[in-house]
C-alpha positions as CSV (number, residue, x, y, z in Angstrom):
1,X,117.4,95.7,78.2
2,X,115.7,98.8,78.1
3,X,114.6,101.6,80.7
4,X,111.0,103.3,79.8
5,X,109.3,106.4,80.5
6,X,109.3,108.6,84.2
7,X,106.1,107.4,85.9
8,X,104.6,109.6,89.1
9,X,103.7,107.7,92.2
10,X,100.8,108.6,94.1
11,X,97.1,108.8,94.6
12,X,96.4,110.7,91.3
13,X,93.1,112.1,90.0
14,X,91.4,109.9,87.1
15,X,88.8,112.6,86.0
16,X,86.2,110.7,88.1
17,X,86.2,107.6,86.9
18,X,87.2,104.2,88.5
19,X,86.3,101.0,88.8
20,X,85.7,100.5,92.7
21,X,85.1,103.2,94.9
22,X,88.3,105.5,95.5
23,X,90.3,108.9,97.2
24,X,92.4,110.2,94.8
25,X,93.5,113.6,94.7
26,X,92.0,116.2,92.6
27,X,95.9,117.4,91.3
28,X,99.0,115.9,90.4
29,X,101.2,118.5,92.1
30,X,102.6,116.2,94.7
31,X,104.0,112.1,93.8
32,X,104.9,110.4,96.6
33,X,107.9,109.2,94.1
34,X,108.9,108.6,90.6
35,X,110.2,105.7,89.1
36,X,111.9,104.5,86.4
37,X,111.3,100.9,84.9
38,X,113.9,98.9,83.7
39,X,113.2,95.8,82.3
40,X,115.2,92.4,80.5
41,X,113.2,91.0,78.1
42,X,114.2,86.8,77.3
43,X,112.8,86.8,74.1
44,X,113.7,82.8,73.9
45,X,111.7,82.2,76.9
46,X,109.4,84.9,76.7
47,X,109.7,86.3,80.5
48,X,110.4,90.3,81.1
49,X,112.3,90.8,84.7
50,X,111.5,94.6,85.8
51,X,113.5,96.4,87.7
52,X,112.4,100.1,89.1
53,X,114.7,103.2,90.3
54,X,113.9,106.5,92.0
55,X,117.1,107.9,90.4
56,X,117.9,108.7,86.9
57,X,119.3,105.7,84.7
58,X,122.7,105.3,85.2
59,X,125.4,102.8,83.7
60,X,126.2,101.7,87.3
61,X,122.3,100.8,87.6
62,X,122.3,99.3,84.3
63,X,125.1,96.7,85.2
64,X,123.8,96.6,88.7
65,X,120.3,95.6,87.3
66,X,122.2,92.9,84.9
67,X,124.3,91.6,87.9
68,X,121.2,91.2,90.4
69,X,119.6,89.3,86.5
70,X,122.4,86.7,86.8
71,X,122.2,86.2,90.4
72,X,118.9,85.3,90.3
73,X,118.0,83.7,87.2
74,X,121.7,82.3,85.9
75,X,121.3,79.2,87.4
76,X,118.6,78.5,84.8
77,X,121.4,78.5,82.2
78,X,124.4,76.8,83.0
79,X,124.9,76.2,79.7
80,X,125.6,79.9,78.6
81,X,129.0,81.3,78.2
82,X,127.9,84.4,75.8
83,X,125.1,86.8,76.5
84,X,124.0,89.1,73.4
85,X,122.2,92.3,75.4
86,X,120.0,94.3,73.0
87,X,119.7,97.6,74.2
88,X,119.0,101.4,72.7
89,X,122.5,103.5,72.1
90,X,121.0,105.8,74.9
91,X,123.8,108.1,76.7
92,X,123.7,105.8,80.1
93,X,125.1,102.8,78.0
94,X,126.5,103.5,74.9
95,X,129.8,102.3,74.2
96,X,132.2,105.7,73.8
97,X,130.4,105.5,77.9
98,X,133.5,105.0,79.5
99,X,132.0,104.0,83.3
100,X,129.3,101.5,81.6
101,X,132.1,99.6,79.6
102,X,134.3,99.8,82.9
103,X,131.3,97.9,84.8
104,X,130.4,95.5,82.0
105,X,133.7,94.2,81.3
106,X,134.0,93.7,85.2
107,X,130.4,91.9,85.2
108,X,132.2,90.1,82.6
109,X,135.2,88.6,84.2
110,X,133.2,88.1,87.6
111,X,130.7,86.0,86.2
112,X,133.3,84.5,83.6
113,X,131.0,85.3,80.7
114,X,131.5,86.7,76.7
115,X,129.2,89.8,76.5
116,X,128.6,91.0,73.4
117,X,126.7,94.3,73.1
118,X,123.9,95.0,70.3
119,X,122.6,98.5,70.2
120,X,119.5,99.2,68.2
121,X,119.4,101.6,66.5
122,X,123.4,101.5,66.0
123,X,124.7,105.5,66.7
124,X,125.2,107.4,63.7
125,X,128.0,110.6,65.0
126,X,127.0,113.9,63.5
């Protein structure tokens, strides 16, 4: 799990190039939005699941985006009792974050699974 990169929204200038004939504005000064892509990547099955947010990351989001996952997609593996999520050690979902452990131990005992967390790289205090 892992959120990338801001992007802007909007019909954007491409220094006058395209491949089919387009109106694009000659600035950037104006997105219609900016989102944020989240993804979840099943490395066993090779399939990424994007998720997208005009807000900043947030642990709520996070859990919200593995909760709408498991919905969706659990049914696919009834045999799974443990999920190991790889994600950074950003500052949304790090584990001294008190509101993203809150959420994750409640997605947890909702969907009656073991979560065990694996952060990459693993936070080094300074």
């Amino acid at each position: 799990m892992d959120a990338k990169a801001r992007v802007q929204i909007g019909s954007f200038d491409r220094g006058g190039r395209s491949r089919i004939p387009t109106v694009a504005q000659d600035h950037d000064y104006a997105p219609k939005t900016t989102l944020t892509p989240y993804g979840i990547f099943v490395r066993e099955l090779d399939e990424l699941f994007l998720y997208f947010t005009q807000s900043i990351v947030t642990p709520d989001f996070i859990v919200d985006v593995l909760a709408d996952f498991w919905d969706t997609e659990g049914k696919r593996f009834p045999s799974v009792k443990t999920l190991v999520i790889n994600q950074d050690n950003g500052p949304e979902n790090n584990s001294r974050r008190t509101q993203f452990m809150k959420r994750i131990v409640e997605f947890s005992h909702q969907y009656q699974l073991n979560i065990r967390l694996a952060y990459y790289p693993p936070y080094h205090s300074k």
